[in-house]
Backbone as a printed PyTorch tensor [residue, N CA C, xyz], in Angstrom:
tensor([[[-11.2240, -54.3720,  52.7480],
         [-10.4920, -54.6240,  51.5310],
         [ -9.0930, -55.1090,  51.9090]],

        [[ -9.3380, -56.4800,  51.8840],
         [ -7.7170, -56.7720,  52.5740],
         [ -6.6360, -56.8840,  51.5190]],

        [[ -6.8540, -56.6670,  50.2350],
         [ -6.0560, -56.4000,  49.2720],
         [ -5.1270, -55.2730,  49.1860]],

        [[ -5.4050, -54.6560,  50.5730],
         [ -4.4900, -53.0730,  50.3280],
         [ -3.9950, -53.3790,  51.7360]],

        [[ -2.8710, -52.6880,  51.8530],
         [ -1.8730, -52.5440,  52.9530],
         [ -2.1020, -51.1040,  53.4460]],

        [[ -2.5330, -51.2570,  54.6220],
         [ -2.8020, -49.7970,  54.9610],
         [ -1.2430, -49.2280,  55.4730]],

        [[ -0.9570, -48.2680,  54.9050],
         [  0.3330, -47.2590,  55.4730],
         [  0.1300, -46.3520,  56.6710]],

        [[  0.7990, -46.1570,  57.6440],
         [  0.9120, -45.5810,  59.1090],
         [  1.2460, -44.3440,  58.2920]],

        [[  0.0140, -43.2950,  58.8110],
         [  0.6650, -41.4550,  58.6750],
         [  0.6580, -41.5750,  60.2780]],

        [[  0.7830, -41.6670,  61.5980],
         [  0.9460, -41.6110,  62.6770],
         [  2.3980, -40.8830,  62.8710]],

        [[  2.7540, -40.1570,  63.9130],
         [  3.7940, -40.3590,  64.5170],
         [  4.6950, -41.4680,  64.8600]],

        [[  5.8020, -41.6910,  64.4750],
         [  6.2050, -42.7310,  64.9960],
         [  8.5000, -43.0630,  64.5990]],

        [[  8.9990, -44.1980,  64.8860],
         [ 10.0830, -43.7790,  64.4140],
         [ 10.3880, -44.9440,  63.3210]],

        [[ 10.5760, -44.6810,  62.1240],
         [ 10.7390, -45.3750,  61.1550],
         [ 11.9120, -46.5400,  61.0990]],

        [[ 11.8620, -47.8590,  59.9490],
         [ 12.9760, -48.6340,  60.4740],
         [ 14.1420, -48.0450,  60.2960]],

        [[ 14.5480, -46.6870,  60.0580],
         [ 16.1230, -45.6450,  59.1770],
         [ 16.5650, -45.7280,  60.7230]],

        [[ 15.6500, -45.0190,  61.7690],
         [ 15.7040, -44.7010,  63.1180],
         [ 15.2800, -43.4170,  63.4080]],

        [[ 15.0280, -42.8960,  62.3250],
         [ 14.3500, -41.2310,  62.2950],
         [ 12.8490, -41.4740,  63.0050]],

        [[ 12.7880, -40.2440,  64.4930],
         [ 11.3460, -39.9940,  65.1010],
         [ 10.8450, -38.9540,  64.0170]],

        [[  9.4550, -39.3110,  62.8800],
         [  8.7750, -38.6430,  62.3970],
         [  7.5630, -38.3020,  62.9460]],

        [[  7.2430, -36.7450,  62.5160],
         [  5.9740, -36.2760,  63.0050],
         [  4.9300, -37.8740,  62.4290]],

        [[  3.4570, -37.0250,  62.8950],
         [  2.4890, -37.7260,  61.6020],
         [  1.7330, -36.7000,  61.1990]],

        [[  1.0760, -37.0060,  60.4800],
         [  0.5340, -36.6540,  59.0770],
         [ -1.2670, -36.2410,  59.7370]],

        [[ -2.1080, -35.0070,  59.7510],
         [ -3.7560, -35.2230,  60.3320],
         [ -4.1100, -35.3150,  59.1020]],

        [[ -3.7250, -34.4240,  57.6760],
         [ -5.1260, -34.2160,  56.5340],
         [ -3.8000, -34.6540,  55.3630]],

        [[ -4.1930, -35.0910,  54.2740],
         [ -3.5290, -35.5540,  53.3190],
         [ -2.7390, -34.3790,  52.8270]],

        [[ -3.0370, -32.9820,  52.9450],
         [ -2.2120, -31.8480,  52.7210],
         [ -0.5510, -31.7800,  53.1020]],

        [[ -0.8300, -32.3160,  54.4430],
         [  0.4730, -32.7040,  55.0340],
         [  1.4990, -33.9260,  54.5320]],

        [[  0.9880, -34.8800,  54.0740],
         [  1.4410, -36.3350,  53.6520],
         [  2.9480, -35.4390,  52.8910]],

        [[  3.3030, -34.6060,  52.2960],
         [  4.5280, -34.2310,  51.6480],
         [  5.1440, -33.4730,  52.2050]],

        [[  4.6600, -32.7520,  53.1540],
         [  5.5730, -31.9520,  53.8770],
         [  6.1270, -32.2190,  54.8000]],

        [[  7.4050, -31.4300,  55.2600],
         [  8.0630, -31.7290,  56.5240],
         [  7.7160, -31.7300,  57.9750]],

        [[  8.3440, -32.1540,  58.6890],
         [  7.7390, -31.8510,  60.3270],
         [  8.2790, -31.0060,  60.2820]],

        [[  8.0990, -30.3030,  61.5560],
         [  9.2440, -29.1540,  62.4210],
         [ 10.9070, -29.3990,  62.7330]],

        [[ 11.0380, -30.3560,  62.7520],
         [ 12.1510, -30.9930,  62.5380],
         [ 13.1010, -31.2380,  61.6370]],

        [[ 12.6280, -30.6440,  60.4930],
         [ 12.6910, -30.9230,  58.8790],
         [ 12.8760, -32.4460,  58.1950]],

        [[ 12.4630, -33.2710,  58.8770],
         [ 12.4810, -34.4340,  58.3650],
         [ 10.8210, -34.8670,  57.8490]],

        [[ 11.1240, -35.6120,  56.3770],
         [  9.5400, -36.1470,  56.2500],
         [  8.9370, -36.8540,  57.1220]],

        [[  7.6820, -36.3170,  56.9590],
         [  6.4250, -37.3200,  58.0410],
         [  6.7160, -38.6240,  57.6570]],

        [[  6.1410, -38.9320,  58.8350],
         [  5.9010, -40.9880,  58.3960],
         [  5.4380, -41.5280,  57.0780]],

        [[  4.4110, -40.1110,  56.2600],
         [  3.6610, -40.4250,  55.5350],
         [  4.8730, -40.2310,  54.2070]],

        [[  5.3260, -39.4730,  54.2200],
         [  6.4970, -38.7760,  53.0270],
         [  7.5510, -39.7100,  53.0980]],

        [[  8.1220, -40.6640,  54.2580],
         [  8.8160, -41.7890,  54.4780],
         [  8.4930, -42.7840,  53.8670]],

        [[  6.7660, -43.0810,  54.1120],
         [  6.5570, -44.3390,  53.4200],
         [  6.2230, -43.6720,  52.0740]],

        [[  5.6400, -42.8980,  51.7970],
         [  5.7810, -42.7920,  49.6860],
         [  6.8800, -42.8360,  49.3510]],

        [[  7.9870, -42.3030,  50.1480],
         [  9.4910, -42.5930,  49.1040],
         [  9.7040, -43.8410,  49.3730]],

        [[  9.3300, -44.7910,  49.9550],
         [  9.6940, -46.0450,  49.8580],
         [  9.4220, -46.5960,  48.7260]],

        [[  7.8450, -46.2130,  48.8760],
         [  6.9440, -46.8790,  47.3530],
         [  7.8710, -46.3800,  45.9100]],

        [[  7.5880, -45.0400,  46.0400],
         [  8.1730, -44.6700,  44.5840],
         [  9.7570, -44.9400,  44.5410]],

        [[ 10.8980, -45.1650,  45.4980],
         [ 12.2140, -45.8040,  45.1340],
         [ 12.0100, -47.2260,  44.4960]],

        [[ 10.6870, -47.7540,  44.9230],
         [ 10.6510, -49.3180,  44.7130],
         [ 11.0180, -50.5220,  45.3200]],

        [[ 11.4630, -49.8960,  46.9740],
         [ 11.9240, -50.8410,  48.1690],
         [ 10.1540, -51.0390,  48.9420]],

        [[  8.8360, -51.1620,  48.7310],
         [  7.9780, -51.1820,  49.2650],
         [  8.1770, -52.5270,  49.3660]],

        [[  8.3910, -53.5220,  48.5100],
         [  8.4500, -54.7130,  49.1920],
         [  9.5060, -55.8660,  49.7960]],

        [[ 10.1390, -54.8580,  50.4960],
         [ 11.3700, -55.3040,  51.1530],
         [ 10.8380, -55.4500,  52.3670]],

        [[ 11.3380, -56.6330,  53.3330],
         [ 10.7340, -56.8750,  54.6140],
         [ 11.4150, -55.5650,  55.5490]],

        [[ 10.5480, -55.0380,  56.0830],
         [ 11.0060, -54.1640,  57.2900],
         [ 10.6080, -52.5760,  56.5610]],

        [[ 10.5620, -52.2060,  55.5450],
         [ 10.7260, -50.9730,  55.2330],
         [  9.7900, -49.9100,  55.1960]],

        [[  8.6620, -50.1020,  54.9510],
         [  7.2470, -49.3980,  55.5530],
         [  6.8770, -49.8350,  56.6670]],

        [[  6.2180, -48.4530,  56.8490],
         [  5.1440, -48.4220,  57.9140],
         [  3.9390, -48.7340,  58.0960]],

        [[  3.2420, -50.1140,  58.9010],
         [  2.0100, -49.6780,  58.3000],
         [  1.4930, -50.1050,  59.4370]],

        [[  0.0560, -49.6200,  59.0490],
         [ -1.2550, -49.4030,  60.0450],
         [ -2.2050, -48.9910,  59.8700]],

        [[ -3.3020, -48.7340,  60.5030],
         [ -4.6270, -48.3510,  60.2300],
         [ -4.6100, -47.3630,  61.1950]],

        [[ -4.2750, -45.8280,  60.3030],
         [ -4.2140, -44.4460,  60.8950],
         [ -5.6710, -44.1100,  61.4570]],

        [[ -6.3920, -44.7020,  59.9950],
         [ -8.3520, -43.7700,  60.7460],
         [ -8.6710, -44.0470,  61.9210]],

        [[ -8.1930, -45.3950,  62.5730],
         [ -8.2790, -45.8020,  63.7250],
         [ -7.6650, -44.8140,  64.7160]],

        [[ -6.7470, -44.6170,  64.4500],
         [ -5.5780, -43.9710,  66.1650],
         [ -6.2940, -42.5150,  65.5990]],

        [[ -6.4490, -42.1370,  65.1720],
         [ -6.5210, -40.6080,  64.8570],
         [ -7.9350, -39.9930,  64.8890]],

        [[ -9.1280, -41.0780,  64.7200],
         [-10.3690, -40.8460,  64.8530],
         [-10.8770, -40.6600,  63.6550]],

        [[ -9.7680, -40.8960,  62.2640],
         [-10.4870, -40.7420,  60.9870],
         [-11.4740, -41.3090,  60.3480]],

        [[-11.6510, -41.0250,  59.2770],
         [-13.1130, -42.2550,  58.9460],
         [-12.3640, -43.2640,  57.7300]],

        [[-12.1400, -44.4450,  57.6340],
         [-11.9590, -45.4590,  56.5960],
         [-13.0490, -45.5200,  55.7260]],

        [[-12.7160, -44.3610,  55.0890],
         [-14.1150, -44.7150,  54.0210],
         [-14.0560, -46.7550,  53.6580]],

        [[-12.8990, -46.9520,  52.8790],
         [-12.8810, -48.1160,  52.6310],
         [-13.5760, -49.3700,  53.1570]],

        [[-13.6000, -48.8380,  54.4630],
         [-13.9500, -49.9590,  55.4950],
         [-15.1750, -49.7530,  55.4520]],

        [[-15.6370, -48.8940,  55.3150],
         [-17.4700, -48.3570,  55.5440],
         [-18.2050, -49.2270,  54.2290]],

        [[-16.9470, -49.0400,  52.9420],
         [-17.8840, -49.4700,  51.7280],
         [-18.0880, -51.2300,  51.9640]],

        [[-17.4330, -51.7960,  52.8120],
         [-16.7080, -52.8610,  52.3460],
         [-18.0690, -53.8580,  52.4340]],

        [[-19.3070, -53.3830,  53.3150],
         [-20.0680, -54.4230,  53.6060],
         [-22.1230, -53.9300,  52.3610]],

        [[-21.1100, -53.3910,  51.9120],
         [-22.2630, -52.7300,  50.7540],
         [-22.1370, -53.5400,  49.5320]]])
């Protein structure tokens, strides 16, 4: 579904310069790291919901199911 932009929950350091945890089960997507800073995943939703998602540079993105071993449902439906 190349109509969607996949968002990075990975570890990683955002364009602010903040190193965020990442994100394993969607439970986490709002909570903090250990660090008290939001995950990658809580980084990129406040992007979306401020309304800077489509500013060049400001999300994260990627295809997490990949690095993490998750399953893309999406990707599974796509040839059905």
């Amino acid at each position: 579904m190349s109509e969607f932009t996949h968002l990075d929950t990975d570890a990683t350091a955002t364009p602010d310069g903040v190193q965020r945890e990442g994100a394993t089960g969607h439970s986490e997507y709002p909570r903090a790291g250990d660090n008290g800073e939001l995950r990658t995943s809580g980084y990129n939703t406040s992007v979306v919901i401020a309304g800077l998602g489509n500013e060049p540079g400001k999300l994260v993105t990627g295809d997490s199911a990949i690095k993490t071993g998750g399953i893309d449902i999406l990707s599974g439906l796509a040839g059905r």
